[in-house]
C-alpha positions in Angstrom: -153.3 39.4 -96.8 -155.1 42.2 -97.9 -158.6 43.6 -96.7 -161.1 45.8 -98.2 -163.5 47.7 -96.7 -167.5 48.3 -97.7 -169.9 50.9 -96.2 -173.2 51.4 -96.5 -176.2 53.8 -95.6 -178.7 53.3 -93.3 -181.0 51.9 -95.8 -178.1 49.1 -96.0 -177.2 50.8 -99.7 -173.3 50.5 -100.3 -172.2 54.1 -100.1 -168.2 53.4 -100.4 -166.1 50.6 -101.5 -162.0 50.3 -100.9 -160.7 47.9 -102.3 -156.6 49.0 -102.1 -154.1 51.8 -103.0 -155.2 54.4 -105.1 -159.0 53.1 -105.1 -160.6 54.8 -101.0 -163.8 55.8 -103.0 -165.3 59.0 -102.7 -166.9 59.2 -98.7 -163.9 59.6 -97.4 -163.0 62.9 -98.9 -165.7 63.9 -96.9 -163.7 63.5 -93.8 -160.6 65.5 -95.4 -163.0 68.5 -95.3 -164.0 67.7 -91.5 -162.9 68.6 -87.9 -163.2 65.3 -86.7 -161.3 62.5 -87.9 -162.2 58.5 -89.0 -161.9 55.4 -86.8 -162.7 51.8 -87.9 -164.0 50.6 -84.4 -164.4 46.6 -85.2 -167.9 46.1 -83.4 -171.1 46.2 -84.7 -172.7 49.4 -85.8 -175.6 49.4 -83.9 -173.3 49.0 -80.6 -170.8 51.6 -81.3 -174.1 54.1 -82.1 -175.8 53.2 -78.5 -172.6 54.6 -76.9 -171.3 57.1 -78.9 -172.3 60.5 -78.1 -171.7 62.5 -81.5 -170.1 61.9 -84.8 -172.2 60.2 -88.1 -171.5 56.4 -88.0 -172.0 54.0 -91.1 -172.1 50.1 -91.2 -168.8 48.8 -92.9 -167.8 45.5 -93.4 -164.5 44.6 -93.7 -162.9 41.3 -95.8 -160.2 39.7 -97.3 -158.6 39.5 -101.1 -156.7 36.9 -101.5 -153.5 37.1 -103.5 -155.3 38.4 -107.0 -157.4 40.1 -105.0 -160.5 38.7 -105.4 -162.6 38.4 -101.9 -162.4 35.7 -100.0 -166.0 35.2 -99.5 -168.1 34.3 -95.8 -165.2 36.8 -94.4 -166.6 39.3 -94.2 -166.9 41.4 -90.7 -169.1 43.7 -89.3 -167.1 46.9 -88.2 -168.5 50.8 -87.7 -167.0 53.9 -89.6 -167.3 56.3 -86.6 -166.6 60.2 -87.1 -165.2 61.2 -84.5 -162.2 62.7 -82.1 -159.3 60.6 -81.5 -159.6 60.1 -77.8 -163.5 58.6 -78.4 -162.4 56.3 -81.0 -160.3 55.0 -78.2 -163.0 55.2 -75.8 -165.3 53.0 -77.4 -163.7 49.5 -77.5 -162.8 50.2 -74.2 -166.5 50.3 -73.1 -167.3 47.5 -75.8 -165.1 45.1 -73.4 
């Protein structure tokens, strides 16, 4: 199974859609740019941002295609894009726990 991934501004406005190979959208060539790299830390966004120190985090949902790759729909999970340093996207969870 394949999963996509959806994220979206603070004003809940989808920002970035992946749906595959060859098709990441455009945010993330923001992060080729950056010092810090990407995590997808599967908690809520609000929850990663109460405990994360620095970094910009964003909403995402992740979900399922099924085998034509349409999305499976009521899927879909709650998961933050967190910019950040390797050893706090590890952190996180941990403390989530």
């Amino acid at each position: 199974m394949d999963y996509c991934f959806e994220t979206f501004d603070a004003n809940g406005k989808s920002i970035n859609l992946i749906t595959g190979p060859g098709n990441s959208g455009t945010l993330l060539n923001d992060f080729f740019g950056s010092s810090q790299e990407a995590a997808i830390i599967h908690a809520p966004s609000k929850a990663v941002t109460e405990i994360a120190e620095a970094g910009r985090i964003w909403r995402t949902e992740m979900f399922p295609l099924d085998s034509a790759g349409n999305e499976i729909h009521g899927r879909r999970k709650e998961s933050a894009l967190f910019e950040c340093k390797e050893s706090e996207a590890c952190d996180i969870p941990r403390q989530l726990e």
